[in-house]
C-alpha positions in Angstrom: -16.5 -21.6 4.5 -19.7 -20.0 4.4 -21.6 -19.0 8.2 -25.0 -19.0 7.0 -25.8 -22.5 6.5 -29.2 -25.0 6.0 -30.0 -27.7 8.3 -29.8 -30.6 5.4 -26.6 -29.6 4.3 -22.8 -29.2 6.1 -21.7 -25.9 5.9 -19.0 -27.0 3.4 -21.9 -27.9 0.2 -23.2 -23.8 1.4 -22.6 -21.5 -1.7 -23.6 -18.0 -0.5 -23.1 -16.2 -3.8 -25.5 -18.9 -6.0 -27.5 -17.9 -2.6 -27.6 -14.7 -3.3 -27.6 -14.6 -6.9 -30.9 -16.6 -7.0 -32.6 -14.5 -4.0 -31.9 -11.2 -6.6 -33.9 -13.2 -9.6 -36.7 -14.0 -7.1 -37.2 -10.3 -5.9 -37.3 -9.4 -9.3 -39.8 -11.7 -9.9 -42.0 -10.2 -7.2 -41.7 -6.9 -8.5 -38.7 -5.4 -7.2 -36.8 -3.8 -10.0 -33.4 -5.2 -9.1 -31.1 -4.4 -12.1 -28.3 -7.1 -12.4 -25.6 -4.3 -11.3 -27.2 -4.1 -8.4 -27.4 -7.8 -7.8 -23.8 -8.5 -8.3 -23.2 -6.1 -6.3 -25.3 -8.1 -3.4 -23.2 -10.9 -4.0 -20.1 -9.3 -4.3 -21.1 -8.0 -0.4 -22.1 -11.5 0.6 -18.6 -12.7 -0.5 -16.9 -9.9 1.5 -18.9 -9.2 4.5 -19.0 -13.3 5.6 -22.7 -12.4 7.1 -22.8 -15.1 10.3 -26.3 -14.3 11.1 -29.9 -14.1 9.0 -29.8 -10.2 10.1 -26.7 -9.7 8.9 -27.5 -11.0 5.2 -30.6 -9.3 5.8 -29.3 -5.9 6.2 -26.8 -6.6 3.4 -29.4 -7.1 0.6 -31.6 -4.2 2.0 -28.9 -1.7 1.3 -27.6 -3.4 -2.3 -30.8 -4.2 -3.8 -33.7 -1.9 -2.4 -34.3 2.1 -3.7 -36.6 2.6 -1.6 -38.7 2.4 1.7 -41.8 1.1 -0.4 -40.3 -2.1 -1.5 -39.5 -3.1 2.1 -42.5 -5.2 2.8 -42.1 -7.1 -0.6 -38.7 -7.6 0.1 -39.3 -8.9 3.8 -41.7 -11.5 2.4 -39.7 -12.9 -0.1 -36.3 -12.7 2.0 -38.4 -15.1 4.5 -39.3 -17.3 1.5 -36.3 -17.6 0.3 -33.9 -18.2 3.5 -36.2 -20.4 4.9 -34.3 -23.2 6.2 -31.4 -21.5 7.0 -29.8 -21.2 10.8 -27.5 -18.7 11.9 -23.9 -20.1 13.1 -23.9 -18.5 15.8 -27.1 -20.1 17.5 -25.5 -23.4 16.8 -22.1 -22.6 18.2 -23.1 -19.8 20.5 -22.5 -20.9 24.3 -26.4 -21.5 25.5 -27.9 -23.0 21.8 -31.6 -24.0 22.2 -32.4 -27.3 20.6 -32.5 -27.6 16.9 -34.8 -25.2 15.4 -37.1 -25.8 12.7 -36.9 -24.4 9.5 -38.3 -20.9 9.5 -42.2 -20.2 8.8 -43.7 -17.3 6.1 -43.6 -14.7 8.0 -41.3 -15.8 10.8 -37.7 -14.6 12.0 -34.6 -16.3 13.2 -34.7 -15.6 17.2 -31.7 -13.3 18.3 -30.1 -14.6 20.8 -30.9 -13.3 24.2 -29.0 -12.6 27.5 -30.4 -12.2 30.6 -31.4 -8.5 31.7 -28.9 -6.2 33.5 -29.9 -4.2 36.3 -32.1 -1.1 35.2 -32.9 -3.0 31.6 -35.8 -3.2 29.8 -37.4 -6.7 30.9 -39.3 -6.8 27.4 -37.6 -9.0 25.1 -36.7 -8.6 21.8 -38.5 -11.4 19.8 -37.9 -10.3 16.2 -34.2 -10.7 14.7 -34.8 -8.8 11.4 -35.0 -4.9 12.2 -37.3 -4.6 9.5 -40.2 -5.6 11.1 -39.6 -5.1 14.8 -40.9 -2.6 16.8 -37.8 0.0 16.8 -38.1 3.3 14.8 -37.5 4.1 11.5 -34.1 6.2 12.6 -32.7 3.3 14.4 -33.4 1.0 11.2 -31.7 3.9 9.4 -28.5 4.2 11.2 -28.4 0.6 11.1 -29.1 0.3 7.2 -26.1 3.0 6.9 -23.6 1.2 9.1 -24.2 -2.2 7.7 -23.7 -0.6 4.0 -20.9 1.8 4.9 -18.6 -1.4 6.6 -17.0 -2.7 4.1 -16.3 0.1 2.2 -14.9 1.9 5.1 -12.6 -1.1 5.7 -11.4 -0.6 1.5 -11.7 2.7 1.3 -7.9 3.4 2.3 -6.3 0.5 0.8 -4.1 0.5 -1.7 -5.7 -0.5 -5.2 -2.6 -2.9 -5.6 -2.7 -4.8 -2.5 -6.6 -5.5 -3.0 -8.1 -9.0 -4.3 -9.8 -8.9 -7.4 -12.9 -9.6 -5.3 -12.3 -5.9 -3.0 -11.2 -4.4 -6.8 -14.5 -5.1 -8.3 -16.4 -3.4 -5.1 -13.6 -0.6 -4.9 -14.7 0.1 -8.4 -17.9 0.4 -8.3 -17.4 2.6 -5.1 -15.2 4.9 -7.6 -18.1 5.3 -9.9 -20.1 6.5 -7.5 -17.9 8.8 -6.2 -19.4 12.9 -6.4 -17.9 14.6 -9.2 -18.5 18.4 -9.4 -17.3 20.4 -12.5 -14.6 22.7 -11.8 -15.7 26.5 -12.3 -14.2 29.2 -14.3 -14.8 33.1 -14.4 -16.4 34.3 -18.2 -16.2 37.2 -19.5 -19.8 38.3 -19.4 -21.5 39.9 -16.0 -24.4 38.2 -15.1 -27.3 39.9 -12.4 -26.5 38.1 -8.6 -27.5 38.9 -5.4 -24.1 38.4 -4.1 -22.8 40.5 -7.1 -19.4 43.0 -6.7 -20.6 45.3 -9.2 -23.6 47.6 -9.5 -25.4 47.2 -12.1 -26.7 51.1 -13.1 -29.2 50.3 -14.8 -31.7 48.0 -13.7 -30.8 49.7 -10.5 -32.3 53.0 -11.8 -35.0 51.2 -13.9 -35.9 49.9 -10.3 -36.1 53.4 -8.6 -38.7 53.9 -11.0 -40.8 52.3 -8.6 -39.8 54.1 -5.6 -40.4 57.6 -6.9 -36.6 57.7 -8.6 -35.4 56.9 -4.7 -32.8 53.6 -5.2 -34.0 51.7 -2.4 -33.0 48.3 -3.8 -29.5 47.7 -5.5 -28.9 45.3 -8.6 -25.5 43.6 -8.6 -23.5 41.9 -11.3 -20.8 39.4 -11.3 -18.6 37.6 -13.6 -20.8 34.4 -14.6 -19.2 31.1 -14.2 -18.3 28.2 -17.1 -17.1 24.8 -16.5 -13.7 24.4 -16.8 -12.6 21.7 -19.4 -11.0 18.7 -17.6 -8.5 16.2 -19.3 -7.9 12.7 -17.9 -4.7 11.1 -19.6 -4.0 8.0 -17.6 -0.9 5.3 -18.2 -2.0 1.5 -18.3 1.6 -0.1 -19.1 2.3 -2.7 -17.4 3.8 -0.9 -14.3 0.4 0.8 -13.8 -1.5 -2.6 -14.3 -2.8 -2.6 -10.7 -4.6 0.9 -10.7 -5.1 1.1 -14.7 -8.1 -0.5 -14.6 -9.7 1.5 -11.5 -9.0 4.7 -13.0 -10.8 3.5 -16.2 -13.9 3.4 -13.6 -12.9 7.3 -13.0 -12.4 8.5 -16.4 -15.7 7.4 -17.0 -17.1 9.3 -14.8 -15.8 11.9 -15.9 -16.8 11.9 -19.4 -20.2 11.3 -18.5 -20.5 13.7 -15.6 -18.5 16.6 -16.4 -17.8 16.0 -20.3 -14.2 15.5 -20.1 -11.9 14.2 -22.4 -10.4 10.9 -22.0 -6.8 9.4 -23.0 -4.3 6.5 -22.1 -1.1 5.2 -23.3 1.5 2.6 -23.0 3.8 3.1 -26.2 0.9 4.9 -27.9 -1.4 7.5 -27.4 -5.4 6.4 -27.4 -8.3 8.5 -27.3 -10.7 6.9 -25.2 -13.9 9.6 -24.4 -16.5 8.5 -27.1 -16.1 4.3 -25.9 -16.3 5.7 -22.3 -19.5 8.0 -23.1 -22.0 5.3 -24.0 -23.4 2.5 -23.0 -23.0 0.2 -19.4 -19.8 -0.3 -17.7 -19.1 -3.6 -19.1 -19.6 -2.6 -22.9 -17.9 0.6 -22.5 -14.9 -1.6 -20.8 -15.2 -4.3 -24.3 -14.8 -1.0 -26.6 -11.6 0.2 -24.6 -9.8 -3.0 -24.6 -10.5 -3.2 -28.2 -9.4 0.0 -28.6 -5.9 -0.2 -26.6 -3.6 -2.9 -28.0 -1.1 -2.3 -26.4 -2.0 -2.0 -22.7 0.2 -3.5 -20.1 3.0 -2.8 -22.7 6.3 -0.4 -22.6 5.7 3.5 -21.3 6.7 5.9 -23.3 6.0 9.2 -21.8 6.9 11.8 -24.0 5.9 10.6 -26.8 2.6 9.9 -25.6 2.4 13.6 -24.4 4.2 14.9 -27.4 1.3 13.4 -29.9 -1.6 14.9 -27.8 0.1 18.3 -28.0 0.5 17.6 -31.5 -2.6 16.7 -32.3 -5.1 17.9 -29.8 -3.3 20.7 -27.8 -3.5 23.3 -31.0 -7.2 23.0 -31.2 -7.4 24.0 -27.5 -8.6 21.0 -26.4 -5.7 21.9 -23.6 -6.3 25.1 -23.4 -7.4 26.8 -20.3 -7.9 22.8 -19.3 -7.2 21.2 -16.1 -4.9 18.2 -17.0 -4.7 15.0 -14.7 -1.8 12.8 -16.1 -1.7 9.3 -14.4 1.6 7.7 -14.4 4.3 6.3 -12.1 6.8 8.0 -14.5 8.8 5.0 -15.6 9.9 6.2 -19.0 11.4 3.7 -21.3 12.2 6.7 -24.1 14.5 10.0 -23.5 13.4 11.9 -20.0 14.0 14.8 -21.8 11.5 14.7 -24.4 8.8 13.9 -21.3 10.4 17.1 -19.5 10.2 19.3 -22.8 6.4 17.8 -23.2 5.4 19.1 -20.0 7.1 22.4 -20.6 4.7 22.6 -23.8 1.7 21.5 -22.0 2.1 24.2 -18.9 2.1 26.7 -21.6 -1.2 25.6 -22.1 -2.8 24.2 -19.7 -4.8 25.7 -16.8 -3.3 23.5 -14.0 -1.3 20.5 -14.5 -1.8 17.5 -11.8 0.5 14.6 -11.7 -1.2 11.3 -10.3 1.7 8.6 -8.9 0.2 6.1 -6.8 3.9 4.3 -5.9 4.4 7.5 -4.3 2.2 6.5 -1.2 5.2 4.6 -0.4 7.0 5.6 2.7 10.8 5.3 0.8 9.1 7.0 -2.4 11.7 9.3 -3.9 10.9 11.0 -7.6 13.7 9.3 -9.2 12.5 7.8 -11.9 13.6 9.3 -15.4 9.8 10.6 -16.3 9.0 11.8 -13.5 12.4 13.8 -12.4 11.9 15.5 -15.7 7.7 16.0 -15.5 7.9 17.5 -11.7 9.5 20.8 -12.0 6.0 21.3 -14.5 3.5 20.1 -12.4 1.1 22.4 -10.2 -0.2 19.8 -7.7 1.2 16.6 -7.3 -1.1 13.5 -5.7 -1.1 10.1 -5.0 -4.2 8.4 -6.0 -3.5 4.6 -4.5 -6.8 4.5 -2.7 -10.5 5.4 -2.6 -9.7 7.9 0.2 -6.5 9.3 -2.2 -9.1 9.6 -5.3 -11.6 12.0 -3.2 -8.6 14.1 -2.6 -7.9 14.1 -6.5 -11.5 15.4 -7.3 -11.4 17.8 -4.5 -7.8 19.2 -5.9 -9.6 19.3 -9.8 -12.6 21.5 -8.3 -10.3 23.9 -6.1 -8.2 24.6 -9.6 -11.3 25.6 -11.6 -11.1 29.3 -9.9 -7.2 29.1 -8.8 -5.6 31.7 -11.1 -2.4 30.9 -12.4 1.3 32.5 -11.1 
């Protein structure tokens, strides 16, 4: 049951996403560039946060739908316009409710509701409810604008993908695709001038004391220049892996579009996903994929997943030197062995392997399973990856391998 509700209507007939949906297409219309991303993503907060107060559905559309400080006086004029008519719940249930109030003017706030003054408090009342236009200072309405944005996500960010609602998944994804990815680093071959250099660099140091009357006041250093290390995502969405499957699609493309990776998954085949992931918006890179993976949510087969990419992509180095994330709980329907001979062939290759299981966030988690007894004595790092929390772990474990040198 919806808290925000209008006085001609019980609070049952209330729909706060249609609510919100329609306040997106008005600010639009007065000349807010609100992108429909950004407006579902407003809704999707209204649906999850429960605002019980105008403020409160205030400060969530602020944060969703606003780039910038200069749209805040359009978008305080048609937030009036728009809510007008609507009472907070808890001035009619609170315990000292004025009469009715009338439906709210242009221009006009909900009051907050006010208690009487301590001793030593300010005896100047607060009269305007939305922090927008009152007279506190622009760091206070920042703190606020960060703590109204950063609740919910707080409150998901440590959950475990599959114990959310498909209404916290489709937030916790979006949350995933903006999470920072930074390309992992590798040494070249070639010496580069730096001012933090470990080598001298004779010459330009002597072409310098040229300038100094042949005395080398001012040393030029070299180091070894640094490449992006190739990164390969190859993620399982059987039907074990159905609850995360579809979260780490949100991460793989991420990947391919921030750091040019290389993007597979499998069931009982191996697909190659990274040119449907590399163009176009979320939901037509998501059509492309599905279109392209008949068999998700089917059997796992491992090895022979692993065994084809070796086969056909590990010779042209496209494991080479790589960091490899596999994604997979490790229930193998095929012969262990071939998975634990796979992984044998891949170490060979690869830079650093990391194994991704999210059922092993589990307390009574034991790597029993066929695949993943045979994968684990060839893994480097082994994560979990259940949660929003677990993935920022997983991109700060892919940056720290770019330099690690291998035993």
């Amino acid at each position: 049951m919806p808290d925000l509700v209008p006085h001609s209507a019980p609070p049952a007939q209330a729909d706060l996403a249609a609510l919100a949906a329609a306040f997106g297409e008005r600010l639009h219309s007065a000349g807010v560039p609100v992108t429909p991303e950004r407006a579902s993503r407003f809704a999707e907060a209204v649906l999850l946060a429960s605002p019980r107060t105008i403020p409160e559905a205030y400060w969530l559309g602020r944060v969703t739908l606003l780039t910038g400080h200069f749209q805040i006086p359009v978008y305080d004029r048609v937030f009036d316009e728009h809510f007008r008519g609507y009472v907070d719940l808890v001035e009619q249930t609170g315990p000292a409710a004025p009469s009715p109030a009338s439906p709210l003017s242009a221009g006009e706030r909900a009051p907050r509701e006010t208690h009487a003054p301590t001793q030593g408090a300010s005896h100047s009342p607060i009269t305007s409810a939305t922090p927008g236009l009152d007279a506190r200072g622009d760091g206070e309405a920042e703190e606020m604008s960060v703590l109204a944005a950063a609740s919910t996500s707080e409150r998901l960010a440590g959950r475990d993908f599959s114990e959310c609602s498909p209404e916290e998944l489709a937030l916790l994804r979006r949350l995933v695709e903006q999470l920072p990815l930074v390309p992992p680093q590798r040494r070249g071959r070639r010496l580069r001038r730096h001012a933090r250099g470990d080598r001298l660099d004779v010459r330009a140091t002597l072409r310098t004391a040229y300038r100094t009357g042949g005395d080398p006041v001012r040393r030029s250093l070299r180091r070894h220049a640094e490449r992006p290390r190739r990164v390969v995502l190859i993620a399982d969405v059987s039907g074990s892996m159905e609850p995360y499957a579809r979260v780490y699609l949100h991460l793989m493309r991420g990947a391919v579009r921030a750091l040019g990776s290389e993007a597979f998954v499998f069931a009982t085949r191996l697909t190659r996903l990274t040119r449907q992931l590399a163009t176009g918006g979320p939901d037509y890179a998501y059509a492309r994929v599905a279109d392209a993976t008949p068999d998700w949510a089917g059997g796992t087969r491992i090895g022979t997943a692993l065994t084809r990419f070796l086969d056909e992509h590990g010779r042209r180095g496209l494991a080479r030197g790589a960091i490899v994330v596999v994604v997979s709980d490790g229930w193998e329907i095929g012969d262990p062995h071939e998975v634990g001979e796979a992984m044998r062939r891949l170490g060979r290759l690869a830079h650093h392997i990391i194994w991704v299981n999210p059922r092993s966030a589990a307390a009574e988690f034991q790597p029993l399973a066929g695949g993943m007894a045979a994968a684990l004595p060839h893994v480097d790092t082994f994560l979990s990856g259940h949660s929003v929390r677990a993935l920022e772990d997983l991109l700060a474990a892919i940056r720290e391998a770019g330099e690690r040198r291998r035993v």
